[in-house]
Each structure stands twice: as C-alpha cells, then as structure tokens.
N, CA and C atoms as an extended XYZ file, in Angstrom:
243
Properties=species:S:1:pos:R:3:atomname:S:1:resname:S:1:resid:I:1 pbc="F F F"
N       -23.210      -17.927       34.523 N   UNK     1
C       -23.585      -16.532       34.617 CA  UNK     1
C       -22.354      -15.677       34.315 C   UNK     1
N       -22.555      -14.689       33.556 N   UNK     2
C       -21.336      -13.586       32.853 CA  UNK     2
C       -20.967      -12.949       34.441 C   UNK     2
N       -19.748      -12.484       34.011 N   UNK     3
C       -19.374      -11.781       35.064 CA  UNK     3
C       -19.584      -10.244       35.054 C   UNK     3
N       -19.965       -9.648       35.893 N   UNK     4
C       -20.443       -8.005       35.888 CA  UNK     4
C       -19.232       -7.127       34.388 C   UNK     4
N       -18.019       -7.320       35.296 N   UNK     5
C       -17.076       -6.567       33.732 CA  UNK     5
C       -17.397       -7.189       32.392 C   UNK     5
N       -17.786       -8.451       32.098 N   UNK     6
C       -18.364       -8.954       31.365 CA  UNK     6
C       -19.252       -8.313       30.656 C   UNK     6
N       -20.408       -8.312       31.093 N   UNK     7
C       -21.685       -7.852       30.734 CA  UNK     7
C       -21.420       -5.998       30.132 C   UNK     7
N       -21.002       -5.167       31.265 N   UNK     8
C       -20.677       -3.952       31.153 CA  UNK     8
C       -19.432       -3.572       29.941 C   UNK     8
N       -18.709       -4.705       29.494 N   UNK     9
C       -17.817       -4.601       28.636 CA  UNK     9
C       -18.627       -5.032       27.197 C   UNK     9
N       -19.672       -6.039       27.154 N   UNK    10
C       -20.329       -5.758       25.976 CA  UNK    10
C       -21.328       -5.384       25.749 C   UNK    10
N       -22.105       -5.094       26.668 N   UNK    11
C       -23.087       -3.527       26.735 CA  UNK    11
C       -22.693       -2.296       26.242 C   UNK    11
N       -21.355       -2.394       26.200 N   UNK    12
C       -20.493       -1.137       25.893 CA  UNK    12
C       -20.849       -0.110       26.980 C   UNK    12
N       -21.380       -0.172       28.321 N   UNK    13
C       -21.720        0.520       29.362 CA  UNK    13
C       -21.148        1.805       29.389 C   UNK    13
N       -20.160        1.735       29.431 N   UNK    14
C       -18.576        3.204       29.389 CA  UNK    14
C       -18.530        3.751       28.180 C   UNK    14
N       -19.349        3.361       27.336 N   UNK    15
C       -19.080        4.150       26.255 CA  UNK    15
C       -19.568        5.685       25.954 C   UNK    15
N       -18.798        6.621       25.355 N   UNK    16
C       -19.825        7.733       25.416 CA  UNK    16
C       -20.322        8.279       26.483 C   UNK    16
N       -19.906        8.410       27.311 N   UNK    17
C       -20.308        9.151       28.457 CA  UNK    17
C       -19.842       10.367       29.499 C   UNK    17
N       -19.440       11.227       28.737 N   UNK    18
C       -18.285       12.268       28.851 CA  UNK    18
C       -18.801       13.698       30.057 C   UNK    18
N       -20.026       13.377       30.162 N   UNK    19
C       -20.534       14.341       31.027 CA  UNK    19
C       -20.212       13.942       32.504 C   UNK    19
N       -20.841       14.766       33.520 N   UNK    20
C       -20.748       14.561       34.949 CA  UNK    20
C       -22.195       13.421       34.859 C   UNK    20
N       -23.142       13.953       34.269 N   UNK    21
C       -24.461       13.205       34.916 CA  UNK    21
C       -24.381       11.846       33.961 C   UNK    21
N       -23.887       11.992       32.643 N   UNK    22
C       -23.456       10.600       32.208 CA  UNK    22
C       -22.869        9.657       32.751 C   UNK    22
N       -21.677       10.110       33.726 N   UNK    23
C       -20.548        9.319       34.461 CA  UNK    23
C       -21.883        8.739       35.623 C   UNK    23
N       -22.475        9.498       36.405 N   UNK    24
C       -23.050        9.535       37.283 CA  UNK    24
C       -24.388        8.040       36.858 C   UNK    24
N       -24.840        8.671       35.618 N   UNK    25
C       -25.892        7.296       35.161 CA  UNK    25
C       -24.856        5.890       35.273 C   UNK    25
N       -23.876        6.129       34.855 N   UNK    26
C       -23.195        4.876       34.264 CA  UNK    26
C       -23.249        4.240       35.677 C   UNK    26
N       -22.836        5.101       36.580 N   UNK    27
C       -22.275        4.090       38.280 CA  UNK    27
C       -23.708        3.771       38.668 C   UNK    27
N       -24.987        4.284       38.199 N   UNK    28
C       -26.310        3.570       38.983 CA  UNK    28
C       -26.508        2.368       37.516 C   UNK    28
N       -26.139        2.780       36.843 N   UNK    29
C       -26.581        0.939       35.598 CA  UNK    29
C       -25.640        0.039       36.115 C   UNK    29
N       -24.342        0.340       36.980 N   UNK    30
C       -23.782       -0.722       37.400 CA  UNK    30
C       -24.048       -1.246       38.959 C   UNK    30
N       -24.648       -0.201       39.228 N   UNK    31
C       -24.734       -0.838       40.821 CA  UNK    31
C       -26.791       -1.796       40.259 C   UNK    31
N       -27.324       -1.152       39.362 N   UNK    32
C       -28.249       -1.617       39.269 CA  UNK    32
C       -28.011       -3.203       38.590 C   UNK    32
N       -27.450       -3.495       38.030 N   UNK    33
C       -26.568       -4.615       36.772 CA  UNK    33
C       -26.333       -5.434       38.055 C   UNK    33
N       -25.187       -4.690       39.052 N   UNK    34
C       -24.214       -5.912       39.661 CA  UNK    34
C       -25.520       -6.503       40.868 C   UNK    34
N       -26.857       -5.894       41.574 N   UNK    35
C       -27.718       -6.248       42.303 CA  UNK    35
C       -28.745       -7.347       41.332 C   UNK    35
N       -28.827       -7.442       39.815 N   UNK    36
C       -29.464       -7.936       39.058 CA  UNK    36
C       -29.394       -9.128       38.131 C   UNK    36
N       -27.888       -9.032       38.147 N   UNK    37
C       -27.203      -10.711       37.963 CA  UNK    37
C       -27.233      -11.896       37.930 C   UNK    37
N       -28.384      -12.702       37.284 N   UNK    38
C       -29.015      -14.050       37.681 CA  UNK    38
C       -30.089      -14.045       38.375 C   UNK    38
N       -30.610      -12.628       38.729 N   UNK    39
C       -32.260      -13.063       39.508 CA  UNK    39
C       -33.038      -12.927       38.271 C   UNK    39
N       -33.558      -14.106       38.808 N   UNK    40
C       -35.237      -14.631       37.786 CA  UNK    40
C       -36.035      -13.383       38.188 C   UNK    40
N       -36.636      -13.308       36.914 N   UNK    41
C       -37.995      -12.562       36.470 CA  UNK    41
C       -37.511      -11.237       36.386 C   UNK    41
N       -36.492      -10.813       35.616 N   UNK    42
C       -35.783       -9.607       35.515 CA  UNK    42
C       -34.923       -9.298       33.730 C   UNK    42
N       -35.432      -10.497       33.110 N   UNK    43
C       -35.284      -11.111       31.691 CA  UNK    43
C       -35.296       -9.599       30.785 C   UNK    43
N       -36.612       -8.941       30.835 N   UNK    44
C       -37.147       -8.139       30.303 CA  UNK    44
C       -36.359       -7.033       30.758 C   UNK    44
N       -35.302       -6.803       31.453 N   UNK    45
C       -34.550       -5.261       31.851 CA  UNK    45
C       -33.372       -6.218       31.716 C   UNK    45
N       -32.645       -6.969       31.912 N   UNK    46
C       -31.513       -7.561       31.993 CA  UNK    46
C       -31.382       -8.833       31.159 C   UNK    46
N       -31.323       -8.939       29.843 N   UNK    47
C       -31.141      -10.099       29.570 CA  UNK    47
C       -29.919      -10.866       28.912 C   UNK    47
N       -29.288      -11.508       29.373 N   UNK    48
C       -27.996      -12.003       29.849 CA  UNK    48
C       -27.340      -12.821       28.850 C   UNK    48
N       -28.668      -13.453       27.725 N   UNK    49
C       -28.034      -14.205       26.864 CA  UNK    49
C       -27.746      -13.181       26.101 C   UNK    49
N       -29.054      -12.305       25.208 N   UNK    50
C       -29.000      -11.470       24.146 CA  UNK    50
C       -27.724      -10.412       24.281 C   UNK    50
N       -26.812      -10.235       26.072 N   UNK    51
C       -25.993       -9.446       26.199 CA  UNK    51
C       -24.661      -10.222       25.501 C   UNK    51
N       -24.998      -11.902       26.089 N   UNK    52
C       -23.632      -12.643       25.674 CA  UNK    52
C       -23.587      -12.649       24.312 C   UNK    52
N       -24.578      -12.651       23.243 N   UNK    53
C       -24.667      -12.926       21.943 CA  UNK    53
C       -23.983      -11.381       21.387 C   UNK    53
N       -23.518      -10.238       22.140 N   UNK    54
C       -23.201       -9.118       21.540 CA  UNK    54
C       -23.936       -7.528       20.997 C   UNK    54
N       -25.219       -8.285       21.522 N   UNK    55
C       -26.311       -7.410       21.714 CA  UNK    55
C       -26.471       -6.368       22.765 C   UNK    55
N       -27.356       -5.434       22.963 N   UNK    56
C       -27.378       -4.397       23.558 CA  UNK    56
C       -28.000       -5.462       25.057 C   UNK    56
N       -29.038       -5.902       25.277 N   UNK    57
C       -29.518       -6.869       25.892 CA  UNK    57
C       -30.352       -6.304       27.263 C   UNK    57
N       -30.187       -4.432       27.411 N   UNK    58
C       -31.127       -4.296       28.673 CA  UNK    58
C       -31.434       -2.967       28.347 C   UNK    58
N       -32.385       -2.597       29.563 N   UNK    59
C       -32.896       -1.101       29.014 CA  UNK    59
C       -31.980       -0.162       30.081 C   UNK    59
N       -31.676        0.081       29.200 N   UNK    60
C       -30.525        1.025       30.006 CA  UNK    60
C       -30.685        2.884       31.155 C   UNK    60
N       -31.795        3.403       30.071 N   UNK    61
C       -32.367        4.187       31.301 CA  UNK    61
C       -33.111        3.620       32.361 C   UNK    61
N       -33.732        2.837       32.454 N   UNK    62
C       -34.575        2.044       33.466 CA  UNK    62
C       -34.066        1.578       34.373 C   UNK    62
N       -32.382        1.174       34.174 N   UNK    63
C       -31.277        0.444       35.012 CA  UNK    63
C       -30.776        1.423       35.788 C   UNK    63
N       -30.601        2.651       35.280 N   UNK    64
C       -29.907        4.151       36.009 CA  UNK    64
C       -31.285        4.494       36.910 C   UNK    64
N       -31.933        4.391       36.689 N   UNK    65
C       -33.288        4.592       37.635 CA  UNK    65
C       -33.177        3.868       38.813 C   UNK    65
N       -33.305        2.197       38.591 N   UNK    66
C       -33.078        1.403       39.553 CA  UNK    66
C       -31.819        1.427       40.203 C   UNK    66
N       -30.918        1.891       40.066 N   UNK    67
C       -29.555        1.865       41.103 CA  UNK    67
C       -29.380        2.863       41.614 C   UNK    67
N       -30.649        3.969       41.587 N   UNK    68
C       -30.953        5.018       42.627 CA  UNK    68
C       -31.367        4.176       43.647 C   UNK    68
N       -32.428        3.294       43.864 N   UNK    69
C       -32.508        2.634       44.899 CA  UNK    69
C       -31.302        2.087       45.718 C   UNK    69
N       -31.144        2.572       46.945 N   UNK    70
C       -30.415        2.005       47.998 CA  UNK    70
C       -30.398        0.498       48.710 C   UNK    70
N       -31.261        0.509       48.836 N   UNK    71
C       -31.995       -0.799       49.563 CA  UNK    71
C       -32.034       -2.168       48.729 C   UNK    71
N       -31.173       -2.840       48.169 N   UNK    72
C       -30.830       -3.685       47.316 CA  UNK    72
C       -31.871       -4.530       47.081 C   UNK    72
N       -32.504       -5.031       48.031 N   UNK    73
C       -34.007       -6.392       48.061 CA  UNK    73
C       -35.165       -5.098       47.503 C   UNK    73
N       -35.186       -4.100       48.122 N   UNK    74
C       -36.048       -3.151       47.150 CA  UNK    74
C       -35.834       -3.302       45.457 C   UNK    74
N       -34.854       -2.540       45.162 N   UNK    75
C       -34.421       -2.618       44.159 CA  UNK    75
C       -35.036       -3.626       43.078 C   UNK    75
N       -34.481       -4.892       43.510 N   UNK    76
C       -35.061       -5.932       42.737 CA  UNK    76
C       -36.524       -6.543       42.586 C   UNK    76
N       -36.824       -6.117       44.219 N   UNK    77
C       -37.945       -6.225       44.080 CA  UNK    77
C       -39.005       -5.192       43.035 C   UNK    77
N       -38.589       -4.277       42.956 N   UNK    78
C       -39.445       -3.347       41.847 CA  UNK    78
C       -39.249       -3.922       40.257 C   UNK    78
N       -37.870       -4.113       40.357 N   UNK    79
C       -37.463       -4.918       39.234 CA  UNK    79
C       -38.195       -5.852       38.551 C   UNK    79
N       -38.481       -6.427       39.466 N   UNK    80
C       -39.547       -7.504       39.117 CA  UNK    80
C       -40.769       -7.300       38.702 C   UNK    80
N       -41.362       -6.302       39.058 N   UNK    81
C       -43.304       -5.982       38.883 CA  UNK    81
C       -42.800       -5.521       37.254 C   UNK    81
C-alpha cells in the first residue's frame, strides 16, 4: 500500500490551489485520502493502482466532501454505498 505523501504527491493534490477555500479543499481530500487507504470497496473514489501508474486515480471533489465528515467509521462508511 502507497504511502499517503505518496499518493498526494502523484495526484498532484497541492497543485494549483492558491485560494483560501482551495487550501481548505486540499486538507479535507487529505484527511479524506489518509481515512481511505487500503479499505476495500472504495476502488471507485480511491484507486490506488491507477494513482501508482501516474494517473489522476480518484474523484477529487467527492474526497473534499468526505473529509468534511468527522467521524472517521462514518466517513468510510458512506464511502462505501
């Protein structure tokens, strides 16, 4: 399994993001990313090979959504449906 700076380093996560609410998305795709890391059935928002191959590999507004959630087992759990 990639390691979080990993993933966020070829996602290009930090890229482009010069605003307040940009900065602000970026820290919920990572708190959403680092809760999402190897859990099954999460392929389709996070996918880990297509990220290692250099690809974009997740949906990235959908991830800033989910790391509004607090409640981490929430989180994933929505993740999942």
């Amino acid at each position: 399994m990639p390691e979080l700076r990993e993933v966020c380093k070829k996602s290009h996560l930090f890229d482009r993001n010069d605003s307040l609410s940009g900065k602000r998305n970026v820290l919920y795709k990572h708190r959403a990313i680092s809760a999402l890391l190897g859990v099954p059935g999460v392929v389709w928002l996070l996918n880990e090979t297509t990220i290692d191959a250099g690809r974009c590999g997740m949906k990235r507004t959908l991830l800033a959504e989910l790391g509004r959630i607090k409640n981490v087992d929430e989180l994933r759990a929505v993740a999942r449906e």
